[in-house]
C-alpha positions as CSV (number, residue, x, y, z in Angstrom):
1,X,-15.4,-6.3,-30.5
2,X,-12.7,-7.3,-33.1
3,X,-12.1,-5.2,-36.2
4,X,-9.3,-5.3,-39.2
5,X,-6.9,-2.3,-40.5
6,X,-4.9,-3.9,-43.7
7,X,-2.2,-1.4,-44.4
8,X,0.2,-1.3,-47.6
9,X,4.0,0.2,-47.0
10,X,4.3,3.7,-47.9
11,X,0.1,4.8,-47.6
12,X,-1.6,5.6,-44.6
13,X,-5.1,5.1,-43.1
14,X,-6.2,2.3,-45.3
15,X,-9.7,1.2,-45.2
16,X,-11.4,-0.6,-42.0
17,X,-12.5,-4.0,-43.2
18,X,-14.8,-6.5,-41.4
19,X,-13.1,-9.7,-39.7
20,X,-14.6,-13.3,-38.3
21,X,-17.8,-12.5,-39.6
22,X,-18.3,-9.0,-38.0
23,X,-20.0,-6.7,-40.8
24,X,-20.1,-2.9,-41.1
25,X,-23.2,-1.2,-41.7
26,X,-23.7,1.6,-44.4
27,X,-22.5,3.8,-42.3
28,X,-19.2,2.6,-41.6
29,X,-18.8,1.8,-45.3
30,X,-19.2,5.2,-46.5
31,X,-16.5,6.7,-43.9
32,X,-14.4,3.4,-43.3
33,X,-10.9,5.1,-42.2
34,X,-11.8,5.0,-38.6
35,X,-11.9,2.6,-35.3
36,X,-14.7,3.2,-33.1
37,X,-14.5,2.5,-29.2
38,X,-16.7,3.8,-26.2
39,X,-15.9,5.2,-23.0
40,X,-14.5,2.9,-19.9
41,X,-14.3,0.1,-22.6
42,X,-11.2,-2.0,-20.5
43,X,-9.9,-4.9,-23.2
44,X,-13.0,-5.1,-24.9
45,X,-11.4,-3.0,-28.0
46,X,-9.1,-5.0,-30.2
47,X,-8.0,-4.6,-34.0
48,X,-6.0,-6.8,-36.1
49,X,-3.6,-5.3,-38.5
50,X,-2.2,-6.8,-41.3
51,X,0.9,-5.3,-43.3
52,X,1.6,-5.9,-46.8
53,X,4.7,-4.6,-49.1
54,X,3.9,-2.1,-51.6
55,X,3.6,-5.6,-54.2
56,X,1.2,-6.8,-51.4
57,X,2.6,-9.6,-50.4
58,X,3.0,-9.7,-46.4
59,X,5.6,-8.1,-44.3
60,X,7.6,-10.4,-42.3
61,X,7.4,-9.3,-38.9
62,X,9.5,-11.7,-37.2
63,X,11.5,-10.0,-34.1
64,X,9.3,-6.9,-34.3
65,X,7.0,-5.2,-32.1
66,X,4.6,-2.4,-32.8
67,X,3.8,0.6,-30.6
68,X,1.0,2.1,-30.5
69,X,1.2,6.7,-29.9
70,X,-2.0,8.6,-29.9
71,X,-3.6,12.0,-28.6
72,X,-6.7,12.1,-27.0
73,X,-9.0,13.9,-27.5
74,X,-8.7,17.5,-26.1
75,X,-4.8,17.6,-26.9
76,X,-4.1,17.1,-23.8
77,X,-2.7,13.7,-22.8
78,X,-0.7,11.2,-24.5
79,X,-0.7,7.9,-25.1
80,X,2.4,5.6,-25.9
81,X,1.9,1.7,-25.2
82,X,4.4,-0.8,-26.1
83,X,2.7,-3.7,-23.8
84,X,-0.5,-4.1,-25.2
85,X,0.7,-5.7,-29.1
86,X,1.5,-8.9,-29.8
87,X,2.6,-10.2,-33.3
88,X,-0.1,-13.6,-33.6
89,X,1.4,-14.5,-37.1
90,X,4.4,-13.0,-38.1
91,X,5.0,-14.7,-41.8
92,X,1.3,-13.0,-42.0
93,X,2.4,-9.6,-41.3
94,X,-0.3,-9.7,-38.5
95,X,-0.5,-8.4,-35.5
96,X,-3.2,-7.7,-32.6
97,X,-3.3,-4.5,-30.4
98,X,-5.8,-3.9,-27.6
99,X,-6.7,-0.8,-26.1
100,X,-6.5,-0.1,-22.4
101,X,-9.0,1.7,-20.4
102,X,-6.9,4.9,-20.6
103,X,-6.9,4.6,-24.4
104,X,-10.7,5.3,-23.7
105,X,-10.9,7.9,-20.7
106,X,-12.2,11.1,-23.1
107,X,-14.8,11.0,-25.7
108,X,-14.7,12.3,-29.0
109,X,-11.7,12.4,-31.9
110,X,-8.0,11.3,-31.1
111,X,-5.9,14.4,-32.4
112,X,-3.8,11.4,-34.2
113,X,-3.5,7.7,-33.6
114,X,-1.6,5.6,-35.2
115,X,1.1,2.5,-34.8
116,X,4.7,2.8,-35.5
117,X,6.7,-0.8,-36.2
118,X,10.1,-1.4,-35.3
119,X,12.8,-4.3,-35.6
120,X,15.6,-4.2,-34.1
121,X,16.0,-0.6,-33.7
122,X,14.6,0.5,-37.2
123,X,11.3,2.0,-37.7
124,X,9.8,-0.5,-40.7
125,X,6.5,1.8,-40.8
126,X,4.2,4.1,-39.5
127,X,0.6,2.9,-39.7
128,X,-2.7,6.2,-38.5
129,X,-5.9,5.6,-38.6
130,X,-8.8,7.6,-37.4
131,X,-9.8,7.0,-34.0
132,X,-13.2,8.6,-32.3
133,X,-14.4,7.6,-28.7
134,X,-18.2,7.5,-28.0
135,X,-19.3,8.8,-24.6
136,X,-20.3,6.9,-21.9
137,X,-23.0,8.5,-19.9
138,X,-24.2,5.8,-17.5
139,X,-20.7,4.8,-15.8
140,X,-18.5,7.2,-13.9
141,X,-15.9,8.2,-16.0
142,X,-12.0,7.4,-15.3
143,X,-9.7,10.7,-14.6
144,X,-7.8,11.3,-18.4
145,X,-3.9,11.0,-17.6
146,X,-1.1,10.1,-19.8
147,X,-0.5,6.7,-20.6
148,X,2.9,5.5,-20.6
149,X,4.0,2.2,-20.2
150,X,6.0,2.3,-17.1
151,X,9.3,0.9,-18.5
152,X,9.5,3.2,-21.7
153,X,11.8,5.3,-19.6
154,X,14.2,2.9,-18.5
155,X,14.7,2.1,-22.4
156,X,16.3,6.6,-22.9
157,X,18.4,6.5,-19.4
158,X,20.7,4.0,-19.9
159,X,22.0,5.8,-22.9
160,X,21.1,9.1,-21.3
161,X,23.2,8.0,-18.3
162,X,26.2,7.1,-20.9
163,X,26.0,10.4,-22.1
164,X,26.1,11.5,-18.0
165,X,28.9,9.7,-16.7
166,X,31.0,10.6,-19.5
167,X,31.2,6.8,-21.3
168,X,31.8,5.5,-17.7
169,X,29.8,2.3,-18.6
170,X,29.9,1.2,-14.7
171,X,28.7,4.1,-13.3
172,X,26.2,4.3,-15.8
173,X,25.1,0.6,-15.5
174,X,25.1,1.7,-11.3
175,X,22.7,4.1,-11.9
176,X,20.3,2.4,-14.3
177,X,20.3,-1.0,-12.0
178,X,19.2,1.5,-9.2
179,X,16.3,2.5,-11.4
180,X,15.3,-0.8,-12.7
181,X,15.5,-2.8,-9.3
182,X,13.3,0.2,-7.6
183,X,10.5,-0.7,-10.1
184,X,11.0,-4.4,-9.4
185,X,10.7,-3.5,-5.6
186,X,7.6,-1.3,-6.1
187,X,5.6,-4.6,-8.3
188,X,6.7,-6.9,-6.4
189,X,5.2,-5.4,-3.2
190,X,2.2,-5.2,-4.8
191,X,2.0,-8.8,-6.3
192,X,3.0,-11.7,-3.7
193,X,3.4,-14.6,-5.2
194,X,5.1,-13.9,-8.1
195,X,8.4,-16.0,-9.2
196,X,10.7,-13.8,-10.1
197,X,13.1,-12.8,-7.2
198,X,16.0,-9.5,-7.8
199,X,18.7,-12.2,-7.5
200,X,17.5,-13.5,-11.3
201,X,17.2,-9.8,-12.1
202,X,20.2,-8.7,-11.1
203,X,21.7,-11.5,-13.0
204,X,20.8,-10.6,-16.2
205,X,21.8,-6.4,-15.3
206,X,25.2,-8.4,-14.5
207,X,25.3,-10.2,-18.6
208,X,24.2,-7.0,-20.0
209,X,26.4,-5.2,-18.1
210,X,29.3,-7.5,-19.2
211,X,28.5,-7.2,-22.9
212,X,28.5,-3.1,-22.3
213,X,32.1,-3.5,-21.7
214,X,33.1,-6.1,-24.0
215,X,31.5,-4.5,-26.8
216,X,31.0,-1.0,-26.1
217,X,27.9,-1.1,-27.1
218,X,24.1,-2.2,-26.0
219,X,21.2,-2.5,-28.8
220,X,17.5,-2.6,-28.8
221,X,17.2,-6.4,-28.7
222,X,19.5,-6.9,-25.5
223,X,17.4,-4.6,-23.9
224,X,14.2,-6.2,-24.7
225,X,15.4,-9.2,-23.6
226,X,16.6,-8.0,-20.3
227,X,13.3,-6.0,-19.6
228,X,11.1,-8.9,-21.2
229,X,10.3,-10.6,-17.5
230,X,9.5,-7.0,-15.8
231,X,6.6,-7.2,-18.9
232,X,5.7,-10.4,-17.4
233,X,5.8,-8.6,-14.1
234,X,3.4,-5.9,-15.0
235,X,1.1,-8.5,-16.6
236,X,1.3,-10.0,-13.4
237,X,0.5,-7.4,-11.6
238,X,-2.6,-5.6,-13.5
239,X,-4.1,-9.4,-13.6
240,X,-3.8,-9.2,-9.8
241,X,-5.6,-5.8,-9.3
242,X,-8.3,-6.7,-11.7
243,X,-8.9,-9.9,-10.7
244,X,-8.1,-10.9,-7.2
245,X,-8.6,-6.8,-6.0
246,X,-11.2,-5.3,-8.2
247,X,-11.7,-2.6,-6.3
248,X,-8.4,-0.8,-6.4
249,X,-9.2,2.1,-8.6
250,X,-7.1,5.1,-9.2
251,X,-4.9,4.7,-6.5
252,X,-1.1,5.7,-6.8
253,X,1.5,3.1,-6.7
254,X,3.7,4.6,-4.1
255,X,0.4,4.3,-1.9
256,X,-0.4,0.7,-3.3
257,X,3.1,0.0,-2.6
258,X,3.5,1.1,1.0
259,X,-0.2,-0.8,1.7
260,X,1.1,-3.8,0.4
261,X,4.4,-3.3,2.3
262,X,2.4,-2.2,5.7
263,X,0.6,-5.4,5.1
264,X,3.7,-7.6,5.5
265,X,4.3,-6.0,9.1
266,X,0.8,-7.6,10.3
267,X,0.7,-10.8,12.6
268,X,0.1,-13.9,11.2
269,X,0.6,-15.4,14.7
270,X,-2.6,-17.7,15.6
271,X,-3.0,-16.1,19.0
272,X,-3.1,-13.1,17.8
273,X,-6.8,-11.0,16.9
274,X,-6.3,-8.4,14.5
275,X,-9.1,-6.1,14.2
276,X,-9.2,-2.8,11.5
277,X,-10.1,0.3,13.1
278,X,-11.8,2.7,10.9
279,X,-13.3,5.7,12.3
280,X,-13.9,9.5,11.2
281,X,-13.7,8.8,8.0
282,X,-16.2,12.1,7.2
283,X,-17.4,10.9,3.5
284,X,-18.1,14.0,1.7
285,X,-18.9,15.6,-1.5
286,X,-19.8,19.1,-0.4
287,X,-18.3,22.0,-1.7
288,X,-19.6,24.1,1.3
289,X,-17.4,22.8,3.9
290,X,-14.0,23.8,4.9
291,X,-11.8,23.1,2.6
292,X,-9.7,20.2,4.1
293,X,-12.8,18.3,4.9
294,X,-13.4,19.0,1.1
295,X,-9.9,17.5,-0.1
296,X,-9.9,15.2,2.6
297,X,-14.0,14.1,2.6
298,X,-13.4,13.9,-1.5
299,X,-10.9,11.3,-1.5
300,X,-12.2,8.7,1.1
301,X,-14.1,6.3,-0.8
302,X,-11.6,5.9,-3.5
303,X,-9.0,5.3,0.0
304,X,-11.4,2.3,1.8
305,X,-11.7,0.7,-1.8
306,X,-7.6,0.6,-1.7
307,X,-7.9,-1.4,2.0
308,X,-8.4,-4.4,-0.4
309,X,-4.9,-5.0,-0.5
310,X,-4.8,-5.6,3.4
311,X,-8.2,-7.2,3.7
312,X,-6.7,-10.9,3.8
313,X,-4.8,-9.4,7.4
314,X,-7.4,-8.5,9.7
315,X,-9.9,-10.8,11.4
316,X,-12.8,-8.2,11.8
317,X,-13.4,-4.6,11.0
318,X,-15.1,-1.4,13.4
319,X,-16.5,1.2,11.6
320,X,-16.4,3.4,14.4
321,X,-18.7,6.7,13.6
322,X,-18.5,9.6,11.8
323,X,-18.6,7.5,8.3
324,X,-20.0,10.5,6.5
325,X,-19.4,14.2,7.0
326,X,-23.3,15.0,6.9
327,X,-23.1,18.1,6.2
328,X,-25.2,17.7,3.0
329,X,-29.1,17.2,2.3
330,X,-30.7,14.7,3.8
331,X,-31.1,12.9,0.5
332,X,-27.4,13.0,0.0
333,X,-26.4,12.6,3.4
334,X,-28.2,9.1,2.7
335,X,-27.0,8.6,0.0
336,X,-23.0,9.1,1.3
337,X,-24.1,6.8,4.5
338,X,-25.2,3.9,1.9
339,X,-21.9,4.7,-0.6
340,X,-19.8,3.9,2.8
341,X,-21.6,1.2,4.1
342,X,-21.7,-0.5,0.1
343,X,-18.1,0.5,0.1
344,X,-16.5,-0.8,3.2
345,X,-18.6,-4.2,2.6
346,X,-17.9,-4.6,-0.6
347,X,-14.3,-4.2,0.0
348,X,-14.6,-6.6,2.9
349,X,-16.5,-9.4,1.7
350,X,-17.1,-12.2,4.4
351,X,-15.5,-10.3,7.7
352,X,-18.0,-9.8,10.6
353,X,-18.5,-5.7,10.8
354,X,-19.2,-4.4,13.9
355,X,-20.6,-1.1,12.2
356,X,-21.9,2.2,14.1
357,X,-22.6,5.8,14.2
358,X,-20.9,9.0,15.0
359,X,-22.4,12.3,15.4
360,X,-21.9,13.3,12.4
361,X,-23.7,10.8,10.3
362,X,-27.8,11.8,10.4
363,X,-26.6,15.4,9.5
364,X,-27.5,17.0,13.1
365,X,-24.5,18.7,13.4
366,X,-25.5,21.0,10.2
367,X,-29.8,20.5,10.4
368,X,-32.6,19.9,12.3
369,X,-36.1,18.3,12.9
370,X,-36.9,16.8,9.5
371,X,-33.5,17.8,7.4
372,X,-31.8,14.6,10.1
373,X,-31.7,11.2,9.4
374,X,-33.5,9.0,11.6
375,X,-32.1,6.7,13.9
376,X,-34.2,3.3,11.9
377,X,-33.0,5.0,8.6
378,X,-29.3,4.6,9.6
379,X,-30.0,1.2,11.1
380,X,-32.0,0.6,8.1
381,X,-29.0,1.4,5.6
382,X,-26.2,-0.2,7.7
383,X,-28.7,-3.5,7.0
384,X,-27.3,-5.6,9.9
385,X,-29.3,-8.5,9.6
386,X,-28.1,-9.0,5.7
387,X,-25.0,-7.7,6.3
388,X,-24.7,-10.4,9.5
389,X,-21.1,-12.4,9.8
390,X,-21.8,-13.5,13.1
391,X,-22.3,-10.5,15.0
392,X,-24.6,-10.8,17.9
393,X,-27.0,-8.4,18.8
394,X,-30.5,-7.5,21.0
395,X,-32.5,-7.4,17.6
396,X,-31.5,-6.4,13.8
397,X,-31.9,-2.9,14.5
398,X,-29.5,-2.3,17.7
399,X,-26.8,-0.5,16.3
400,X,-24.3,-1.9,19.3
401,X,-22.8,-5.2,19.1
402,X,-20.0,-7.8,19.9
403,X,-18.1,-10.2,18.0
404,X,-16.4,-13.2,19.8
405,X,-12.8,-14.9,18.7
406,X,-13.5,-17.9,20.9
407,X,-9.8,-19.3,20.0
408,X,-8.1,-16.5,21.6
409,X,-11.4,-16.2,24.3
410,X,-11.4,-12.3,23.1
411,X,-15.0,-10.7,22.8
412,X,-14.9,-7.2,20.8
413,X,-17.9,-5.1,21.7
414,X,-19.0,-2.3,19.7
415,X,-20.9,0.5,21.7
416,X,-23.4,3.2,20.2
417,X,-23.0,6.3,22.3
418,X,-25.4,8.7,19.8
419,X,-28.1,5.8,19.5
420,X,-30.2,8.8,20.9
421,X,-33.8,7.4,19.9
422,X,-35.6,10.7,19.0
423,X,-37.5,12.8,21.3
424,X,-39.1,15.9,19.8
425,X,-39.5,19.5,21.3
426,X,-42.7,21.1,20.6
427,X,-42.0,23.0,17.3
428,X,-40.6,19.3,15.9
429,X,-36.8,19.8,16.7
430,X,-35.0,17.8,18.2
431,X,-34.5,17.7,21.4
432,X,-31.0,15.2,21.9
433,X,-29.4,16.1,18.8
434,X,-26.6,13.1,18.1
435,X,-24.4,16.5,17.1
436,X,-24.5,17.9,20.7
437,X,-25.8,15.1,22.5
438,X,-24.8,11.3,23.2
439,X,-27.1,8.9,24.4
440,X,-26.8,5.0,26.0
441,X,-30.1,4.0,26.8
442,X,-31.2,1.6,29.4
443,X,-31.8,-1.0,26.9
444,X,-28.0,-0.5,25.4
445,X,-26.9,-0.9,29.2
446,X,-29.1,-3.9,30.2
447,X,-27.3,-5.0,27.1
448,X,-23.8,-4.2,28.2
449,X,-24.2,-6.0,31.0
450,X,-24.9,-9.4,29.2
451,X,-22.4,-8.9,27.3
452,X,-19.7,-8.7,29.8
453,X,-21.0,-11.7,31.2
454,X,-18.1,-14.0,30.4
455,X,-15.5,-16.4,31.5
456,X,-12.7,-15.0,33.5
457,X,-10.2,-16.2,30.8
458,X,-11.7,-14.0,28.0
459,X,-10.5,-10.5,27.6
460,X,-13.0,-7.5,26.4
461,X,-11.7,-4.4,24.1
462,X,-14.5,-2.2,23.3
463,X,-15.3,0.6,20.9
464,X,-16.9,3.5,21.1
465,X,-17.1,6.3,18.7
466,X,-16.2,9.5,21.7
467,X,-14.5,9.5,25.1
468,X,-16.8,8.7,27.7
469,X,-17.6,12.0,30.1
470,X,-14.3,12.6,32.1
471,X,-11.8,10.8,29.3
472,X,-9.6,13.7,27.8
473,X,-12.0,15.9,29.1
474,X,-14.3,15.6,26.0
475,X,-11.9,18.4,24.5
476,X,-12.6,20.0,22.6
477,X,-16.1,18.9,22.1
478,X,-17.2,19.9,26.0
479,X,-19.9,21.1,24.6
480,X,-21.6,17.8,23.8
481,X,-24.4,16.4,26.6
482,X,-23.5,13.2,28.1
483,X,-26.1,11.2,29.5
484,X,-25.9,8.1,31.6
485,X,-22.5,8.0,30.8
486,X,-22.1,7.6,34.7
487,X,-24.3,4.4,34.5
488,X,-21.7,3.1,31.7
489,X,-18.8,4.0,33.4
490,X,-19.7,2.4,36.7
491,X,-20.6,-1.0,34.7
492,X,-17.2,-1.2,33.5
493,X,-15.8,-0.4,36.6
494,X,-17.4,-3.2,38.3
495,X,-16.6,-5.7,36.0
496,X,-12.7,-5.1,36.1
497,X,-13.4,-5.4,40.0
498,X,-15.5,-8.3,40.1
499,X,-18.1,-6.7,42.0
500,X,-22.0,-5.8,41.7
501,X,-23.0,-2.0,41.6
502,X,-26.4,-0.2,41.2
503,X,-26.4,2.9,39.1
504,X,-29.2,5.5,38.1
505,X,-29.1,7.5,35.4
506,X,-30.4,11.4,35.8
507,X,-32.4,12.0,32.9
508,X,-36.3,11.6,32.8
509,X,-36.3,11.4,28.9
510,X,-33.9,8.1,29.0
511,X,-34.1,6.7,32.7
512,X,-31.8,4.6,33.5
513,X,-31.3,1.8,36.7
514,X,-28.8,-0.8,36.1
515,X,-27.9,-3.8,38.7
516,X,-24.5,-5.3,37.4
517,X,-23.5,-8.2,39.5
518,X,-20.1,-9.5,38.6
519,X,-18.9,-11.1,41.7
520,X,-19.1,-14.4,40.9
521,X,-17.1,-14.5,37.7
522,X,-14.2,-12.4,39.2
523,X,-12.2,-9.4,37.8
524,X,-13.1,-9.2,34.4
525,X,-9.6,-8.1,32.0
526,X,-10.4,-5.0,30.0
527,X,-8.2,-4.8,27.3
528,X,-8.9,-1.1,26.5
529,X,-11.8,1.5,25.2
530,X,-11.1,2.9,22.0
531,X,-11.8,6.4,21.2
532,X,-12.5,8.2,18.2
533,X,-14.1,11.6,17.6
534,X,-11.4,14.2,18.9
535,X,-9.3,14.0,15.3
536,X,-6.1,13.4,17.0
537,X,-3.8,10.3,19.1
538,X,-3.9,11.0,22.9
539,X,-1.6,8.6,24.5
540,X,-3.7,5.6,26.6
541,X,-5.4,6.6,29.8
542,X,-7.0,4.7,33.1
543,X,-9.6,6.3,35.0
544,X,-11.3,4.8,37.7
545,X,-10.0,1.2,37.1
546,X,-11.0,1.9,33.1
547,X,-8.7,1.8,30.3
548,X,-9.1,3.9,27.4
549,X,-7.3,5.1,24.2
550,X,-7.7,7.9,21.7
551,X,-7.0,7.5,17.8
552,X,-6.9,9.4,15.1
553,X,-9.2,10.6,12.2
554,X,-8.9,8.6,8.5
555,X,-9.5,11.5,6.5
556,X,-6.9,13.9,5.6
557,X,-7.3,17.4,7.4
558,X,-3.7,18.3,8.5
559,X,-1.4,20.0,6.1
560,X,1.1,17.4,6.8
561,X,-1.9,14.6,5.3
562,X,-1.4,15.1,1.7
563,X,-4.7,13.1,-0.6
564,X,-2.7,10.9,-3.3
565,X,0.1,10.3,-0.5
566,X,0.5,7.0,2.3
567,X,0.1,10.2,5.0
568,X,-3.7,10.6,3.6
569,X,-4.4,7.5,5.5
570,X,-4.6,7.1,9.5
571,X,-5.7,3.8,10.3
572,X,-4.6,1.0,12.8
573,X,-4.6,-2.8,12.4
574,X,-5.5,-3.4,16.3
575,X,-3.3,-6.6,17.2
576,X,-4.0,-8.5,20.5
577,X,-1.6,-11.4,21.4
578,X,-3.3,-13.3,23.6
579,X,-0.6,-15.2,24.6
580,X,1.6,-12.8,25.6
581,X,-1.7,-10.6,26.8
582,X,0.2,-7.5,24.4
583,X,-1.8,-4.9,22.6
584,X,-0.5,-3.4,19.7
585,X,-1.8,-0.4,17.2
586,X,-0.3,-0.7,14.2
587,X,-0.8,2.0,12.2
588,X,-0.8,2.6,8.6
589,X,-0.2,6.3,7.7
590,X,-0.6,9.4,9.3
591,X,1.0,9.1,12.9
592,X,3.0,6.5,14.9
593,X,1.9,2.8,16.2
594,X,1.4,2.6,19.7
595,X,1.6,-1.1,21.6
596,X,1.7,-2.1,25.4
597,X,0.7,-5.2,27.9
598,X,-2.4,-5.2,29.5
């Protein structure tokens, strides 16, 4: 909505007037000296100011700019914005400001609002008004913070750095280009594409810099020259996040920064698969936990939203287990389960998802009998039939699957170790808890060994959310149950031999007998099993013919994983050159990237 301040030199808050047809009610007329906006409200709140001499007759504001200073309500934060102003008629004394979303993060009265005017150095006037913000009760709010536009500082230092170096104008000038090519590293990172490279930049520090030491002097307008393309950079750059990326929220900018920049280290090589490995994520809101699953399980969503900077670099995603923390009610632990899987697909768009559970995420670990989430109510919220991108599966509800690249000949297979189809005790607990017990199931193994049915070109990486039983000695989970794990382990066994085994499982509550014949394709390559679970890397392993790698957890625990910072993260961008049969974790965050030949 558009609305009109007319202010006369010399007299402050002046009247609020309708423009283009927009008509105050009664209201509004009887208390006119205010602007009106609403919560979350992101460019959607503009006024129109015009400014008259004391004889009214309009203020010629060519070469001016206005700023405009507030304090939100509460007293608390600040505003000062010089970007958002634009003089649209300046023989009209007119002028246009709209508010950004920060203008709008707290409702209720500004403690004072109003625009200052300036040309050329010189203040030309001072313009308040009444400002009240209406509360927004429906959308999440945004966090209050001062709002500065980011290159109001570099306006102070040059001078301050004058001051510093004692009138040494190349020191000085040293110092400040530091500053301002820094910023113009940090933006650019974040915005590819944008025409503007440091060698053009650093030409015009170079004029400036020469007129500093002609004239011993440097004014406002030079300045505002110099800095007018970063503007244009900014623009840039907030037009990026909210229209190509709209789900970066909140995020820092030395975090956005070193995503962007991590993102630039990814393969673009055709032969090569890259696959994002999320796992342990541990989605939380609960107060009750310890508090570094609190920090940590608090700030996840708002970190997979920031992955849509690097979505454009990975082929596929796994969503490896332990999404959500579960140690909630069941209604919330639902809820966080469907916030993750809306979340990371969102984010995502169109990438196949090969998307299963940990155990962790039906609450087990904290509850019992009816308190935990069935196993068709977490199939039924990952959705995999909608959610399908050409994942292939037994039926919509199997929560294992595999993807195939059939360029590189690479099949990714997701496994489901706590699939654990529920089996009751008598007093209606349950018996295989997915928090103490993991489950394959004959049908998951039958399965399996489909799946690695395959030409003896194509390679196989597979995922699972734990170590199979005997990899890193389950440590220090040992307590968890592992049945027909054997079964498992001797499929994969015999198909990197190229041979046909019988295996029986032990359990009467999920029997398992499983003929694998793989003799006629040959030895079948394994890339690797990846591991989650543990919280920790364990460097890669092969037991009994078998492959197998442990990563990390994504949300923050460790002291050394601080929330707001790159080390909050722990993911990898899994990259597997075909060509040169490599396999290389390339790890964002937390930890160090890990690569080898298979």
């Amino acid at each position: 909505m558009s609305m009109y301040l007319k202010f006369r030199i010399g007299k402050d808050k002046r009247k609020l007037v309708p423009i283009n047809g927009f008509e105050l009610n009664d209201a509004d007329s009887n208390n006119p000296q205010w602007i009106q906006g609403r919560q979350n409200e992101d460019g959607g709140r503009q006024v129109f100011v015009d400014l008259e001499d004391e004889d009214g007759s309009p203020v010629n504001l060519t070469g001016a700019n206005a700023i405009f200073k507030g304090v939100l309500p509460g007293g608390e934060y600040k505003i000062w914005d010089h970007k958002h102003s634009t003089i649209i008629d300046a023989q009209a004394g007119r002028f246009r400001y709209t508010f950004p979303k920060r203008a709008m993060a707290i409702a209720g009265s500004y403690k004072q609002a109003f625009f200052e005017v300036y040309r050329e150095g010189s203040k030309l006037a001072t313009l308040e008004f009444n400002f009240e913000v209406l509360a927004d009760l429906v959308e999440e709010n945004i966090i209050p913070s001062d709002y500065i536009t980011p290159f109001e500082d570099l306006y102070g230092k040059l001078k301050e750095y004058l001051v510093k170096f004692n009138g040494d104008f190349e020191a000085a000038m040293a110092q400040w280009k530091k500053d301002v090519a820094d910023l113009i590293t940090e933006l650019n990172a974040d915005v590819s594409g944008i025409n503007l490279t440091i060698t053009e930049i650093k030409s015009q520090l170079s004029a400036l810099e020469d007129k500093i030491k002609a004239d011993n002097l440097v004014t406002v307008g030079d300045l505002n020259d110099l800095l007018a393309p970063f503007n244009d950079i900014l623009d840039t750059l907030n037009d990026y996040r909210r229209l190509n990326h709209p789900w970066i929220k909140d995020n820092s900018s030395d975090v956005l920064t070193a995503l962007s920049n991590y993102a630039s280290t990814v393969s673009d090589n055709e032969n090569v698969v890259r696959i994002l490995n999320l796992q342990d994520i541990h989605a939380t809101k609960s107060k009750k936990a310890a508090a570094n699953y609190v920090t940590g399980g608090n700030a996840v969503i708002n970190q997979l939203r920031s992955l849509d900077l690097i979505k454009d670099k990975v082929d596929m995603v796994v969503v490896n287990g332990d999404n959500i923390d579960g140690g909630e009610s069941r209604m919330l632990n639902i809820r966080r389960n469907q916030q993750v899987v809306d979340t990371i697909h969102g984010v995502m768009q169109d990438k196949p998802i090969l998307f299963t559970m940990g155990n962790h995420d039906d609450g087990s670990v904290w509850k019992d009998g009816a308190e935990v989430i069935t196993l068709k109510e977490l199939t039924d919220i990952y959705d995999y039939q909608f959610y399908n991108k050409g994942e292939i599966r037994p039926d919509n509800t199997a929560s294992y699957a595999y993807y195939d690249f059939p360029n590189q000949k690479v099949r990714a297979i997701s496994l489901s170790g706590f699939e654990n189809p529920e089996v009751y005790n008598e007093d209606g607990t349950i018996k295989y808890k997915r928090g103490v017990a993991s489950v394959f199931t004959a049908k998951q193994l039958n399965w399996l060994v489909q799946a690695l049915k395959i030409s003896s070109d194509w390679s196989v990486i597979i995922f699972n959310h734990s170590p199979y039983e005997g990899f890193y000695n389950n440590a220090p989970y040992n307590y968890i149950t592992n049945l027909n794990h054997n079964v498992l382990k001797d499929i994969l066994k015999a198909f990197v031999n190229g041979t046909k085994v019988t295996s029986v499982g032990v359990n009467t509550d999920f029997p398992a007998n499983i003929t694998a014949d793989f003799s006629g394709q040959g030895k079948g390559t394994l890339i690797t099993n990846v591991f989650g679970h543990e919280h920790r890397d364990a460097d890669k392993v092969v037991i009994d013919d078998i492959p197998a790698i442990e990563r990390t957890c994504d949300i923050a625990l460790t002291t050394d994983r601080v929330v707001g910072t790159s080390s909050e993260y722990a993911f990898d961008i899994i990259e597997i050159n075909v060509l040169k049969r490599t396999i290389k974790f390339n790890r964002f965050g937390a930890g160090e990237s890990v690569s080898w030949s298979y």
